[in-house]
ROKOLZA-174449 format. One record per residue: residue number from 1; residue in one letter; chain; x, y, z of N, C-alpha, C, O, CB in turn. Coordinates in steps of 0.02 Angstrom, whole numbers. Each point is the difference from the previous one (the first is absolute). Glycine has a CB too. Layout:
! ROKOLZA-174449
NODE kemi nuti pado   n_px   n_py   n_pz  ca_px  ca_py  ca_pz   c_px   c_py   c_pz   o_px   o_py   o_pz  cb_px  cb_py  cb_pz
NODE  NUM    A    A      X      Y      Z      X      Y      Z      X      Y      Z      X      Y      Z      X      Y      Z
...
END
This chain:
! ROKOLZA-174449
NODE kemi nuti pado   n_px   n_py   n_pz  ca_px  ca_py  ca_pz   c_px   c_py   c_pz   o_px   o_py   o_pz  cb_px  cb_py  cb_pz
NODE    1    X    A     95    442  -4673    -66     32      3    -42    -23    -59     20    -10    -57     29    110    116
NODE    2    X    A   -112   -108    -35    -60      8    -67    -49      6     -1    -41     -5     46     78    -36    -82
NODE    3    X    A    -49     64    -63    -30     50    -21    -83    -54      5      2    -36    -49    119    125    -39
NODE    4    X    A   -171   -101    120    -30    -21    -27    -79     37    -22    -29     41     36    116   -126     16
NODE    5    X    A   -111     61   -114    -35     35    -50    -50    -30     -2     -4    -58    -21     79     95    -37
NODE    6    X    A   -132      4     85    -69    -58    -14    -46     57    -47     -3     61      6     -7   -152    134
NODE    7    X    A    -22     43   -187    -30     27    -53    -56     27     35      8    -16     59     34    -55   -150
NODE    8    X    A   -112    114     81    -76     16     23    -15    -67    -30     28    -36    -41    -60    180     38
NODE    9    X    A    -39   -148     48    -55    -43    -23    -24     18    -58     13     57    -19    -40    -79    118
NODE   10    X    A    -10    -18   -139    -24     -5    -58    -43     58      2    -20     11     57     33   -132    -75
NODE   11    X    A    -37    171    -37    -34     65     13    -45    -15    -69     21    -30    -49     78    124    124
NODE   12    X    A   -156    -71    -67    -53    -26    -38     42     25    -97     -8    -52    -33   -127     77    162
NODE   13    X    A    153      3   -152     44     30    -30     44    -74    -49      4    -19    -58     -4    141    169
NODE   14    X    A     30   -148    -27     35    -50    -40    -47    -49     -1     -2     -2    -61    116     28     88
NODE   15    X    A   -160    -74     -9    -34    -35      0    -33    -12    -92     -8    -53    -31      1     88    181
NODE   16    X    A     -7     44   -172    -14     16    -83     38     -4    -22    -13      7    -60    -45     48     53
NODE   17    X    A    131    -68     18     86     -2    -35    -31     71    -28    -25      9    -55     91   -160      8
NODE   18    X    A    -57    204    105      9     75    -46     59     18     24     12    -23     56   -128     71    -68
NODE   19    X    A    179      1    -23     66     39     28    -35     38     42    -51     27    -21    137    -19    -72
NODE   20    X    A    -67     -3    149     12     44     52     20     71    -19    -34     49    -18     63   -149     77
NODE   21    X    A     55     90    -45     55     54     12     -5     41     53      6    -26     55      5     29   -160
NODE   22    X    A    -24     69    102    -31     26     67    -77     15      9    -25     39     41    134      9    -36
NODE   23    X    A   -138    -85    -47    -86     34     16    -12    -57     46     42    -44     -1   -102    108   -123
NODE   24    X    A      3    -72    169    -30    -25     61    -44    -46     -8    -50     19    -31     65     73     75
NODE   25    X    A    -15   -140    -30    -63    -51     14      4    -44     82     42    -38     22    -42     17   -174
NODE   26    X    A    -57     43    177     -7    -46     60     39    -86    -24     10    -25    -56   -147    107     98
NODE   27    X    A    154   -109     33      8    -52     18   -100    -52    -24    -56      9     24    188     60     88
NODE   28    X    A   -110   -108   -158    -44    -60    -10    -29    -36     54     43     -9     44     18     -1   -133
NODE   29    X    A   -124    -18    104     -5    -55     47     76    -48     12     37    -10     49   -175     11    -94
NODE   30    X    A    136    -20    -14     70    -55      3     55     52     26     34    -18     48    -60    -76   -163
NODE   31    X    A     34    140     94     65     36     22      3      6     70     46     -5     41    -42     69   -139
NODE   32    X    A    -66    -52    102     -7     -8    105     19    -59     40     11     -6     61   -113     66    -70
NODE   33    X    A    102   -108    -48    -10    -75     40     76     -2    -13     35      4     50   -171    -76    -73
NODE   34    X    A    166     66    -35     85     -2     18     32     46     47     49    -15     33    -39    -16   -142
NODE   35    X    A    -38     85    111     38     20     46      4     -1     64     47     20     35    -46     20   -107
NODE   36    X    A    -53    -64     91    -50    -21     76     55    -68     21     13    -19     57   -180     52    -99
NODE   37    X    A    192    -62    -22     10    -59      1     79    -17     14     24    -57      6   -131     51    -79
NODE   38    X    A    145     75     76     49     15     -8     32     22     62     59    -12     13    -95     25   -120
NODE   39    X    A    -20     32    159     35     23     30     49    -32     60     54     23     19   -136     46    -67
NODE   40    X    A     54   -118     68     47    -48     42     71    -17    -40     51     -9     34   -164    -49     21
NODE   41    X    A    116     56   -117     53     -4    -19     66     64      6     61     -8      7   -148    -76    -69
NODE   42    X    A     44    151     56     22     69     -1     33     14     75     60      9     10   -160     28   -103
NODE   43    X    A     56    -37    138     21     -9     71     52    -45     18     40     25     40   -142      0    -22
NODE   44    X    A    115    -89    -36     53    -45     30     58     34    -39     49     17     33   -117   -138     -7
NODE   45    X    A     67    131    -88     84     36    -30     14     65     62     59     20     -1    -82    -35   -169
NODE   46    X    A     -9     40    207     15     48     43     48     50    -24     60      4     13    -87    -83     68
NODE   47    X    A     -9    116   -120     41     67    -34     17     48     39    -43     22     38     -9    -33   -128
NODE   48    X    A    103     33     91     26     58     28    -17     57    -32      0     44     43     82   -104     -8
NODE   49    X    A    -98     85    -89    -22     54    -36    -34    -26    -49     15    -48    -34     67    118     61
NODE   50    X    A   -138    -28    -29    -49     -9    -60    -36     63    -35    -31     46     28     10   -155     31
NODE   51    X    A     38     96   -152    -21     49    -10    -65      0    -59      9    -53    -31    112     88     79
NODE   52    X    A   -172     -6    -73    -64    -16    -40     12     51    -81     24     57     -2   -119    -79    140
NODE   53    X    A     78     -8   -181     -4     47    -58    -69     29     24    -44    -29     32    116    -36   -140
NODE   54    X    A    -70    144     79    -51     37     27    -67     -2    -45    -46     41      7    140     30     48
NODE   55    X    A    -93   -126   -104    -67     -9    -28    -43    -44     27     23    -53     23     22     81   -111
NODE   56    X    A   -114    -16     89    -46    -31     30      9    -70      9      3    -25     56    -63    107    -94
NODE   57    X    A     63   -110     -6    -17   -100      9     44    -22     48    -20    -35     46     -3     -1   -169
NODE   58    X    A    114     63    116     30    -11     48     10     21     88     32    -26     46    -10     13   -163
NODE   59    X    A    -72     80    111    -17     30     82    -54    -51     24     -8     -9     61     25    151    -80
NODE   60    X    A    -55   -176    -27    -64    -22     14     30    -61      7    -44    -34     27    -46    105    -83
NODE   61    X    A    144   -109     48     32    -55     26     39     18     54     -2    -35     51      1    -17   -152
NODE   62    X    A     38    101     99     38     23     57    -51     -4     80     23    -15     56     53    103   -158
NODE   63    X    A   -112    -79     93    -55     28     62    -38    -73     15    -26     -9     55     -3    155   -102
NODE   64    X    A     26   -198     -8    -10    -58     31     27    -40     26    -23    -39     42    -23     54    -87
NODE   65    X    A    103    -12     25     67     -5     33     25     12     62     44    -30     32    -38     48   -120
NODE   66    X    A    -38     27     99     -2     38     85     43     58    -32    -14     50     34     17   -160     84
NODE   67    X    A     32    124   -154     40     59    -15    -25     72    -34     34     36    -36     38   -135     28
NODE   68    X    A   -126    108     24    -38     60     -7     38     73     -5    -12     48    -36    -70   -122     99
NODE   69    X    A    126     65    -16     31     68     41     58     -1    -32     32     53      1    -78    -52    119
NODE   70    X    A     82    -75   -166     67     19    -33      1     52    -48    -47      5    -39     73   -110     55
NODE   71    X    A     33    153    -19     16     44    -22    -30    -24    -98    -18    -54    -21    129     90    148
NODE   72    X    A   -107      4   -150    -12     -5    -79     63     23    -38     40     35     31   -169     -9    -18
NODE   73    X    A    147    -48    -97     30     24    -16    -22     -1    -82    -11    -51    -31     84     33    142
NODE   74    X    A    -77     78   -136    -14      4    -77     47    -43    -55    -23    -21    -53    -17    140     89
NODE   75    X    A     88   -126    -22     57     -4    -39     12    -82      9     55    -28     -7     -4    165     24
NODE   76    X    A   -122   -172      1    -19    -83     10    -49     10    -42    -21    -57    -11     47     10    131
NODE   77    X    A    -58     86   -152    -52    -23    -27     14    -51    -85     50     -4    -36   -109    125    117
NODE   78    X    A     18   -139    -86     -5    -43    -69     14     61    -65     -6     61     -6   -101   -164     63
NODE   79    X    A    134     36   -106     -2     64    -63    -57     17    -24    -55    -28     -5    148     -2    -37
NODE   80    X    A    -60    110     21    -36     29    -29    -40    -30    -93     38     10    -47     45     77    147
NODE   81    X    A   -119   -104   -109    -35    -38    -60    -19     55    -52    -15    -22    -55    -37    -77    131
NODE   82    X    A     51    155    -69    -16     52    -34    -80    -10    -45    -51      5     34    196     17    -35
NODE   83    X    A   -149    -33    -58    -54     -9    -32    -30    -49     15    -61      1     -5     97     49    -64
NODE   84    X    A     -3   -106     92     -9    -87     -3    -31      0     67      3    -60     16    108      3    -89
NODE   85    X    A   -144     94    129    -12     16     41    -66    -53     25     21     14     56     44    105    -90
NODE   86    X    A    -90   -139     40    -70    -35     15    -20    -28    -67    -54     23    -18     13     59    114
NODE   87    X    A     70   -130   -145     31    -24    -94    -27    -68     75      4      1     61    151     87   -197
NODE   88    X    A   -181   -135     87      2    -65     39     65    -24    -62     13     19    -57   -170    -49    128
NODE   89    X    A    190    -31    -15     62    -13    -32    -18    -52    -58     38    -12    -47     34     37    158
NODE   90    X    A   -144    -59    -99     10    -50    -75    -22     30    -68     13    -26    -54    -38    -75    125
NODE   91    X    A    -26    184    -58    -10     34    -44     90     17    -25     23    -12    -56   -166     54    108
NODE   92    X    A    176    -15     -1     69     36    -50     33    -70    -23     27      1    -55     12    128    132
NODE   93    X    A    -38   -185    -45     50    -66    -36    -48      3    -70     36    -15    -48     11    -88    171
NODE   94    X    A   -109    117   -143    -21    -26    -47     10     49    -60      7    -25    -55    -79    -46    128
NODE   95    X    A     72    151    -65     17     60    -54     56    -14      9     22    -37    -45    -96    129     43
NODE   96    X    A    126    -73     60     67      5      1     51    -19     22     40     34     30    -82     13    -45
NODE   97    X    A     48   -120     -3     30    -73      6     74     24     26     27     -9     54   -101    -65   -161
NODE   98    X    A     95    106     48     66     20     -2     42     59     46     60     -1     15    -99    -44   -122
NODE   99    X    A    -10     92    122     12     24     39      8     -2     85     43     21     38    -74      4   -145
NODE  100    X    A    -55    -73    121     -6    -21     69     65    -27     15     38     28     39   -160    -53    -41
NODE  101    X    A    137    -38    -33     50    -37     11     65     39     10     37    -17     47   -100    -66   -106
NODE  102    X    A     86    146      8     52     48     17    -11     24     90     48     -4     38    -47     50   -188
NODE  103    X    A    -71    -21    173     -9     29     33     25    -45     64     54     13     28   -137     54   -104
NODE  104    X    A     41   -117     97     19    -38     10     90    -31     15     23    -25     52   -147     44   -104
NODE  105    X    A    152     -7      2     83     -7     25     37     51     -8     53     -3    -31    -50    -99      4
NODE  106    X    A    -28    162     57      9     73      1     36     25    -48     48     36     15    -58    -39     86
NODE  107    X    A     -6    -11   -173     39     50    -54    -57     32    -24      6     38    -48     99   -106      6
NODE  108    X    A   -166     56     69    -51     71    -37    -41     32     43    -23    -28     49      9    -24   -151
NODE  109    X    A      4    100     89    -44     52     50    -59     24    -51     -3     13    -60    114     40    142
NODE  110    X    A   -146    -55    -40    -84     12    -16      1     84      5     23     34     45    -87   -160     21
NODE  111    X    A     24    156   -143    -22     74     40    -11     15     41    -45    -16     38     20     31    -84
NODE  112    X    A     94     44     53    -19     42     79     19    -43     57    -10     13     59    -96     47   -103
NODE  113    X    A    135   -118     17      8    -52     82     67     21     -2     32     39    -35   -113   -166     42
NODE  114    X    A    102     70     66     70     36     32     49    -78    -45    -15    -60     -5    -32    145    178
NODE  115    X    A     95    -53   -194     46    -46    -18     20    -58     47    -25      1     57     57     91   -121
NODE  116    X    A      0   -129     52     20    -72     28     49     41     58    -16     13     58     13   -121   -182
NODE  117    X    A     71    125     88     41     18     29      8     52     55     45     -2     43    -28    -44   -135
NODE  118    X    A    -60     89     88    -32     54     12    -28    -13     85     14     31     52    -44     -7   -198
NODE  119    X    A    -13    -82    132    -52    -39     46     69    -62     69     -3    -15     60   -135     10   -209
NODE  120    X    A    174     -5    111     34    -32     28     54     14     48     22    -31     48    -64     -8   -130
NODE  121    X    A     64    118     42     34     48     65    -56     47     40     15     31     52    102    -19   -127
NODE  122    X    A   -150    -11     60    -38     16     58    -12    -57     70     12     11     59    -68     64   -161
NODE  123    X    A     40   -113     83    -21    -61     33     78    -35     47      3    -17     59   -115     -6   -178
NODE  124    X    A    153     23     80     83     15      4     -7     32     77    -21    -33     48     68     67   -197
NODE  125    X    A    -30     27    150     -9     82     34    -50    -17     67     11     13     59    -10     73   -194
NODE  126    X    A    -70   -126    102    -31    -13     74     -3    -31     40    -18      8     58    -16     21    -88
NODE  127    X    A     62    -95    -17     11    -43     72     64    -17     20      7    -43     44   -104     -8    -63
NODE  128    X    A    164     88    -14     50     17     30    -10     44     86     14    -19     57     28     15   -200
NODE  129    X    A    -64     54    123    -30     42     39    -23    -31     81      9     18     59    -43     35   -182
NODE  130    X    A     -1   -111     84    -35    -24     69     37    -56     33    -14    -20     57    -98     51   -101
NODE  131    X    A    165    -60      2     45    -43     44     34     30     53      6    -23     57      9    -37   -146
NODE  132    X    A     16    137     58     40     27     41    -19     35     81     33     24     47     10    -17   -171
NODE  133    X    A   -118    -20    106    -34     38     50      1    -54     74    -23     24     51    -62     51   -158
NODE  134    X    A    113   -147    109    -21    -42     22     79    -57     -4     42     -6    -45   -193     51     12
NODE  135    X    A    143    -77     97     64    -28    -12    -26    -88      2     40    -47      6     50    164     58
NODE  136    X    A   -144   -123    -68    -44    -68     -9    -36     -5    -54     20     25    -53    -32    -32    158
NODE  137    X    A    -40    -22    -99    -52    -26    -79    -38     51     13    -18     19     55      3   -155    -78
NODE  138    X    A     -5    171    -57    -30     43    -27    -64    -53    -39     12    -45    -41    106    145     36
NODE  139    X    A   -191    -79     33    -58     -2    -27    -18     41    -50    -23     56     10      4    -93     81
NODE  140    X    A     29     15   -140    -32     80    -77    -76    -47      3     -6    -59     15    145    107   -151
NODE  141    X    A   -201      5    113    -37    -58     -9    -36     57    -62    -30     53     10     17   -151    129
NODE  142    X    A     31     62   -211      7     35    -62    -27    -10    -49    -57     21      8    130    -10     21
NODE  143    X    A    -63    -43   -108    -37     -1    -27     53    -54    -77     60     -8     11   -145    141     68
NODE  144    X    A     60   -159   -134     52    -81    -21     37     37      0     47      4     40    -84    -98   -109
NODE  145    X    A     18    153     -8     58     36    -30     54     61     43     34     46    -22   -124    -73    -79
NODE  146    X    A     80      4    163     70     23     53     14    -64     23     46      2     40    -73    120     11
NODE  147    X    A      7   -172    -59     40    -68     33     44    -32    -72     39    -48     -4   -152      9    114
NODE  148    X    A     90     84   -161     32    -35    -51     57     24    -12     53    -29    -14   -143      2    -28
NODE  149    X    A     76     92     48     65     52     -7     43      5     48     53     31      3   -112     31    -57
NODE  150    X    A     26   -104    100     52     -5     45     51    -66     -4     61      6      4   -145     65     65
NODE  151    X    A     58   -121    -75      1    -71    -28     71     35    -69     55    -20     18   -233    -53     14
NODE  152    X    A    184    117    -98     22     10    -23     44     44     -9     29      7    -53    -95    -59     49
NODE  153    X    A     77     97     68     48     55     35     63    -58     23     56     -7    -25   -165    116     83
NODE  154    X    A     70   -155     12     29    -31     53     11    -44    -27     29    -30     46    -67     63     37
NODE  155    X    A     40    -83   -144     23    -64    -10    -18      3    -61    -38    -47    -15     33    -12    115
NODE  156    X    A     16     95   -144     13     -4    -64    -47    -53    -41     17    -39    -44     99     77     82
NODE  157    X    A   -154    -30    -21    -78    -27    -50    -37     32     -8    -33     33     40     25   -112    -16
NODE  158    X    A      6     71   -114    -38     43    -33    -68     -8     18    -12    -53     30     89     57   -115
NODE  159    X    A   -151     52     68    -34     -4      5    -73    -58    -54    -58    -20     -3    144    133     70
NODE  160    X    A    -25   -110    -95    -48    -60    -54     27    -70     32    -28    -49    -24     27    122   -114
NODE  161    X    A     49    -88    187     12    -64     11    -32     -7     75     24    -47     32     87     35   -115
NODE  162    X    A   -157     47    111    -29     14     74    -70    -18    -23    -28     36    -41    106     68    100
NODE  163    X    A   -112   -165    -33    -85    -10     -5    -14     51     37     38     35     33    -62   -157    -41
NODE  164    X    A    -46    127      1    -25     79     48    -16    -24     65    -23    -55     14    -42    126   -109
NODE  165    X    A     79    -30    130    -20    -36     77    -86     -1     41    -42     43      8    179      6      8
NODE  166    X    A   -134    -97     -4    -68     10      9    -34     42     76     26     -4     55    -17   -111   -137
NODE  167    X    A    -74    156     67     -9     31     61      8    -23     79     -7    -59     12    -55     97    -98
NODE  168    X    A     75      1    132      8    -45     70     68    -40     18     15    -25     55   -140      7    -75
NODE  169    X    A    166     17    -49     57    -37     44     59     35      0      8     61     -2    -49   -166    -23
NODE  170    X    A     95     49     29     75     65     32     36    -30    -43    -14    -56    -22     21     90    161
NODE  171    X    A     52      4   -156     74    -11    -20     55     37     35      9     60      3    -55    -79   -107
NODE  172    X    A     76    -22    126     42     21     40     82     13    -12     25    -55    -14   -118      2     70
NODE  173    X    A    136     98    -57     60      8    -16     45      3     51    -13     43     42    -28      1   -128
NODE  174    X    A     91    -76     94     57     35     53     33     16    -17     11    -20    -57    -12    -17    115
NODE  175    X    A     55     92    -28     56     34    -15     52     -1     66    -21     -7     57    -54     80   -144
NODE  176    X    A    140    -66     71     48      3     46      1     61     44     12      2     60     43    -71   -135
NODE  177    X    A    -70    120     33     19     96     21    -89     30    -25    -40    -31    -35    223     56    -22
NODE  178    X    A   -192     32     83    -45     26    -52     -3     39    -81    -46     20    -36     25    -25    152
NODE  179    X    A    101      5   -122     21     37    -58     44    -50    -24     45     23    -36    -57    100     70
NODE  180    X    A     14   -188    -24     13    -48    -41    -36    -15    -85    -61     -2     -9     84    -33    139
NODE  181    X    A     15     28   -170    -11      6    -66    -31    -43    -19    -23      6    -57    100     43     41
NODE  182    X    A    -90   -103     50    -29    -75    -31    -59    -43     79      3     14     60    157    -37   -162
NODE  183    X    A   -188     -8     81    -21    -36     67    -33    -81    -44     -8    -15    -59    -35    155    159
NODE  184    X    A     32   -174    -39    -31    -81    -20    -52     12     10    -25     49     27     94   -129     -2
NODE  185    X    A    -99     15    -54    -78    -15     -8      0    -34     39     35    -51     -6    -70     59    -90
NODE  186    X    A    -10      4    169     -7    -53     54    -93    -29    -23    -13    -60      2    120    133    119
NODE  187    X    A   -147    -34   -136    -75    -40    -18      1     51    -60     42     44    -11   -126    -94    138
NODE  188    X    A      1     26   -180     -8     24    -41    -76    -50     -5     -9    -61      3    147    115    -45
NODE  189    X    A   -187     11     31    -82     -9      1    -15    -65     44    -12    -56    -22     -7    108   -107
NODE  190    X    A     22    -30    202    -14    -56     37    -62     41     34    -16     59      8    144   -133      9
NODE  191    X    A   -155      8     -2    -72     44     29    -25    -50     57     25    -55     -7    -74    116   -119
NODE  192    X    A      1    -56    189    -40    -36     29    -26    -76    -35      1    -59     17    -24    180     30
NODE  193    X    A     -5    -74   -118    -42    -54    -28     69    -21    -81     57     21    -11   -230     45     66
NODE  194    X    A    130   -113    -93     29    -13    -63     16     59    -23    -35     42     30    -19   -137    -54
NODE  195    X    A    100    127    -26     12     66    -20    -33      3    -81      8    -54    -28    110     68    116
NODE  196    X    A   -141     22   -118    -58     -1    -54     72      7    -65     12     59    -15   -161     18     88
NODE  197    X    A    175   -110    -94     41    -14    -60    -23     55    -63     33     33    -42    -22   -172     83
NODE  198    X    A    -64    134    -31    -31     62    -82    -11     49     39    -42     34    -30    -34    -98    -67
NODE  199    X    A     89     94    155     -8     58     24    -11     75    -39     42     13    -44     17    -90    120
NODE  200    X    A    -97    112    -67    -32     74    -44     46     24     24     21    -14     56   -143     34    -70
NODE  201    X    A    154     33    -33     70     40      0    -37     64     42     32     50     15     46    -92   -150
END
């Protein structure tokens, strides 16, 4: 079976390299166009179950997608950023070099944000959840920092050794069982088009 993970389109948000976490920004012109650009790709994997993190950018890809009506699940959403919340990221690389970079390979947490570990069993928990629900390929369609954590649950790479994935494309995992402890990397940031290498976190 597999897990495959497609990031939202670009949301005006990231376009400014601002953190997300859970606050909302529409899908970008461009975010429309990757994902517009995508969906023939989404359709031929022919998922047997599909499920949406319940924050905006990703329903607003879900539904271009044709998947409007897939179920939602909280416990997909992106981390929590706490203070660092809408921080554009070259403002914090430039005060807090040392930290971003911690943040970044999950040994630091931002006020009030959700820890690494924290973020990663959750994320753990949800898309366990949704393998089991399904005895074919599971569509998550989510957000990096759950493809990363997942990327670092399922195959043991850290989050500082994962480029960020860029909006609109997929990474894909297989597994033998759904409560199998480990799975392979079958793709990683593949997209319609070229995949954006400096991609906004």
């Amino acid at each position: 079976m597999r897990l495959i993970m497609v990031r939202h389109g670009e949301t005006t948000w990231n376009a400014e390299h601002r953190l997300q976490g859970h606050d909302n920004a529409p899908l970008s012109p461009r975010g429309i166009r990757q994902v517009q650009r995508f969906i023939d790709f989404a359709k031929a994997m022919e998922p047997d179950h599909v499920v949406v993190s319940d924050l905006g950018r990703t329903r607003q890809t879900a539904s271009l997608l044709g998947y409007g009506d897939a179920p939602l699940d909280p416990r997909l959403r992106e981390i929590d950023m706490g203070t660092w919340t809408g921080r554009v990221k070259h403002e914090l690389e430039a005060e807090r070099p040392h930290e971003y970079l911690a943040w970044r390979a999950g040994t630091f947490t931002p006020e009030r944000g959700e820890p690494w570990a924290d973020f990663c069993a959750r994320i753990v928990d949800g898309l366990r959840d949704c393998l089991r629900k399904c005895n074919g390929d599971t569509l998550a369609i989510v957000h990096g920092g759950v493809i990363r954590a997942a990327c670092h649950a399922f195959l043991g790479l850290p989050p500082s050794r994962v480029v960020p994935v860029t909006p609109g494309t997929a990474t894909i995992l297989s597994f033998d069982a759904a409560d199998a402890p480990t799975a392979r990397l079958e793709a990683y940031n593949i997209a319609a088009v070229t995949p954006d290498f400096d991609a906004p976190d």
